[in-house]
N, C-alpha and C positions, 0 to 999 in steps of 0.2 A: 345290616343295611344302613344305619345312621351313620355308621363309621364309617364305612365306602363313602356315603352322600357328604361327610367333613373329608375325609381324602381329596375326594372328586374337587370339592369345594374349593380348599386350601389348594394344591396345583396348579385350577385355574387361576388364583389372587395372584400368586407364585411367577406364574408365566407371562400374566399380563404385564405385572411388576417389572420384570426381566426383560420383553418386550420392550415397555415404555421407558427404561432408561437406554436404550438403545437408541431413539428416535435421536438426532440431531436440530437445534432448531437452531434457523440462522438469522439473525437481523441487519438491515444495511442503515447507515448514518451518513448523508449530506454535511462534512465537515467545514463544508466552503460556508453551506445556509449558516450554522451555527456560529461560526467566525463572524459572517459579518450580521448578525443578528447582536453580538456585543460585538461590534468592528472595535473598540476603545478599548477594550479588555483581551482582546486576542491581537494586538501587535504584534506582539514579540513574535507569537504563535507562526502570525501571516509573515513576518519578516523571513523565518525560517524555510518556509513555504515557497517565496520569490526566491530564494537563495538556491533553494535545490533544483527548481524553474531554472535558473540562470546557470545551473551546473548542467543540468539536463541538454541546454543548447549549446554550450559549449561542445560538451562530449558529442552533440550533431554535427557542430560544424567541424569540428575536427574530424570525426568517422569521412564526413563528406569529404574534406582533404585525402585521405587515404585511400576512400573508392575512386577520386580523378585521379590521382597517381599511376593505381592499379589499372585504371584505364587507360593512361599514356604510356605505361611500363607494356601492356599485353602489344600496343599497335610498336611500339619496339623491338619488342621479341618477335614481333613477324619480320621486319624490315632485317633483323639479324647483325642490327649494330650491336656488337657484346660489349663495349666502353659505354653504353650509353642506356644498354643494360645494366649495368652495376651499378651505375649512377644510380636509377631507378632504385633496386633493390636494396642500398644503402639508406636510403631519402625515406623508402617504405619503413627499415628496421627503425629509425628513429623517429619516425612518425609513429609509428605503429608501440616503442617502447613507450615514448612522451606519453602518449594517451594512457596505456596503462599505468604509468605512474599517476599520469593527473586522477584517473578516476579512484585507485586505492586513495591515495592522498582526501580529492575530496570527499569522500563517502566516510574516511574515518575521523573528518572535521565533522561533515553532517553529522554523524552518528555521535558526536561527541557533544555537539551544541542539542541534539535532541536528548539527549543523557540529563542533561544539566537543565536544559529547560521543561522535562517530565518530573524532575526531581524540585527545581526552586521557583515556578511558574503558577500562580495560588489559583488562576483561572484555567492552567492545562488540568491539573491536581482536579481539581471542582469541577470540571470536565467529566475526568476520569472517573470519578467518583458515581458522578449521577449515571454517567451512561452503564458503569457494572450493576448501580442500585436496579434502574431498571431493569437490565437485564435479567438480573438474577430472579428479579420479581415476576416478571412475564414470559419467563423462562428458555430465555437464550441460552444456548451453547458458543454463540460465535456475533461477534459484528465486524461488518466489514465496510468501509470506509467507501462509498458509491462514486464520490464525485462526481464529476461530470456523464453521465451512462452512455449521453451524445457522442461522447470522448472516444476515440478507434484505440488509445492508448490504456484507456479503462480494464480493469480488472476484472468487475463487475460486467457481466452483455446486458441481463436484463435480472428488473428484480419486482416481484409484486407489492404491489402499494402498502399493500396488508403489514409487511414488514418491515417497513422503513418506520425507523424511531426517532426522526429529526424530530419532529413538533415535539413530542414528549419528552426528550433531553431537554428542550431550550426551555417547555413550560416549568418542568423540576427545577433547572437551574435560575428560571425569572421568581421561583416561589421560595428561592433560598434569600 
């Protein structure tokens, strides 16, 4: 009987264990609040930030050029001018290659200026640091970056208060 009742015992600890490494916990971080909470020490950070802002509009206003094309090319191909079709569909290929080169290109400048500013940045670093301390401490599996939640472009739809680690990053990081 005692040996069943430690069986019984042990399995349950066992399961529970095996259960609760399962669970995923997730936390969300206001990166804009924390930037400018030290705005003088996150420059570089924000400059990075308006740079991929300003790659972002471009690759709109370009996309936008391609969709009025596509839309004077279709009311062409009703009218059934083929010289003035090809035009179109020349005008498209090189619109349509230009952007995909511009966007490889600049995403692997971004990707490279964030390389180098993760690696030589003492306030991204110090960043990084506090926000895995706490994690690990309050035990996240994941943080994800909320920005603006207002935002239609957001990643993030919606995220409970409960989880959001902005204050406790900036307070960790004001106490270093």
């Amino acid at each position: 009987m005692k040996r069943l009742f430690l069986f019984s015992h042990a399995l349950l600890l066992l399961s529970v264990q095996a259960f609760s490494q399962q669970i995923t916990r997730v936390a969300v971080i206001d990166m804009q609040k924390v930037y400018m909470t030290y705005y003088k020490d996150s420059l570089s950070v924000r400059s990075l930030e308006e740079e991929k802002l300003a790659v972002n509009l471009e690759i709109k206003r370009l996309s936008d050029e391609i969709k009025e094309i596509q839309h004077k090319r279709l009311d062409v191909l009703a009218s059934g001018d083929s010289q003035a079709l090809k035009s179109y569909d020349e005008n498209l290929y090189r619109k349509a290659q230009y952007l995909s080169d511009y966007v490889k290109l600049k995403q692997a400048d971004l990707d490279e200026k964030a390389q180098s500013l993760s690696k030589g940045d003492a306030f991204v670093q110090m960043l990084y640091r506090t926000v895995q301390s706490i994690s690990e401490k309050e035990g996240y599996s994941l943080v994800i970056s909320s920005h603006n939640v207002a935002d239609v472009g957001s990643s993030v739809i919606w995220f409970s208060p409960m989880i959001d680690i902005t204050d406790l990053v900036i307070q960790a990081m004001l106490g270093k």
